[in-house]
C-alpha positions in Angstrom: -14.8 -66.1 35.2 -15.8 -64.6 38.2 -14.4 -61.4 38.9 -12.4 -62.8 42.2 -10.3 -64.7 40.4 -8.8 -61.5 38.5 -6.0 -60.1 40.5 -7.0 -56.4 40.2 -4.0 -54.9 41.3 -2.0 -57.1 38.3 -4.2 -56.0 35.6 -3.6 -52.2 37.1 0.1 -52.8 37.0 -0.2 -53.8 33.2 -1.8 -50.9 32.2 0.4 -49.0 33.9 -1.9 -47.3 36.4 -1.7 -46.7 40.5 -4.8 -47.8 42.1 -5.6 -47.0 45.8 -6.8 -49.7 48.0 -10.5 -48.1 47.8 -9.6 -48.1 44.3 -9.2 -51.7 44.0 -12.3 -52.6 45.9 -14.4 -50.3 43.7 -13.7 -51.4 40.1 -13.2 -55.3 41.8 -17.1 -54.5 42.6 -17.4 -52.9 39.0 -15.7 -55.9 37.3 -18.0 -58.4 39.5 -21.3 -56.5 37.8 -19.9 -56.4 34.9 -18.9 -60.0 34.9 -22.5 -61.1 36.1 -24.3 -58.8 33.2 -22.5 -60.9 30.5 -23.1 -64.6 32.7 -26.7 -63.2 31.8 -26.4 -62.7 28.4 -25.1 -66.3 27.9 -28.0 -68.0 28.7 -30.4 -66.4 26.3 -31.5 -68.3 23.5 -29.9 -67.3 20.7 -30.1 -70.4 18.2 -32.8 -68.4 15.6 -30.6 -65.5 15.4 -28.5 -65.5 12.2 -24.7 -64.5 12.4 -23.6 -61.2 12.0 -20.2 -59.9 11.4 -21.9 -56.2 12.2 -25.0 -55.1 14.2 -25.5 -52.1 11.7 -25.8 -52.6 7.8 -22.1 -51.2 6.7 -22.3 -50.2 2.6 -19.7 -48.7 0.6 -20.1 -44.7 -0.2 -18.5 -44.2 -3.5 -18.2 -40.6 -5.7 -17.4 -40.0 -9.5 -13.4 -39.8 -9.9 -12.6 -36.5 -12.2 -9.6 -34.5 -12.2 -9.1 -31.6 -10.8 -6.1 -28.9 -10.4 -3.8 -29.5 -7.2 -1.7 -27.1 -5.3 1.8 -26.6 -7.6 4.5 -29.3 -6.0 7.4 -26.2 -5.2 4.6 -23.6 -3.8 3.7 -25.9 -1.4 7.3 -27.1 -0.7 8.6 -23.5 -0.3 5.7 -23.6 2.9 7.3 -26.4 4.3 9.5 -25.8 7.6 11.8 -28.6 6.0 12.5 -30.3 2.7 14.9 -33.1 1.6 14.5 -32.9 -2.6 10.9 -32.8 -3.6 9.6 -34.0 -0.4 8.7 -32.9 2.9 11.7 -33.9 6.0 9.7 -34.8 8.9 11.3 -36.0 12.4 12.0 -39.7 12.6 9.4 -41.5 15.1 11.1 -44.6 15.2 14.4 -45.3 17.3 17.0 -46.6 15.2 
């Protein structure tokens, strides 16, 4: 897709973000490169090179469970600027 046929100002105005009119040119420029690097990277030849889900080998790090003693449930609690019961009351995030 070249980079003229994104409307600059549009994709600003989704991300909620005021752009000047130098602005605009600049990262229209910036998008253009960018656009051109990957046009480059498509036309390598990249039949002999196997699929990957991930570039770097990803491996599970695992320890020993074993017990151990926790902090008492009411010491804690008692620390706690608010409680509801045995639990801590937090401020709801979500509107209703």
């Amino acid at each position: 897709m070249p980079a003229d046929a994104i409307d600059i100002r549009y994709v600003a105005e989704l991300a909620r973000i005021a752009l000047t009119d130098d602005e605009v040119e600049r990262f229209g420029k910036q998008l253009g490169d960018l656009l051109e690097h990957v046009n480059a990277l498509s036309e390598l030849d990249t039949a002999s090179v196997p699929a990957t889900a991930q570039v770097i080998e990803s491996r599970n790090v695992s320890r020993e469970d074993r017990l151990q003693p926790c902090l008492d449930r009411e010491v804690v609690l008692a620390q706690a600027p608010q409680r509801q019961g045995g639990f801590f009351r937090v401020p709801r995030i979500i509107a209703e």
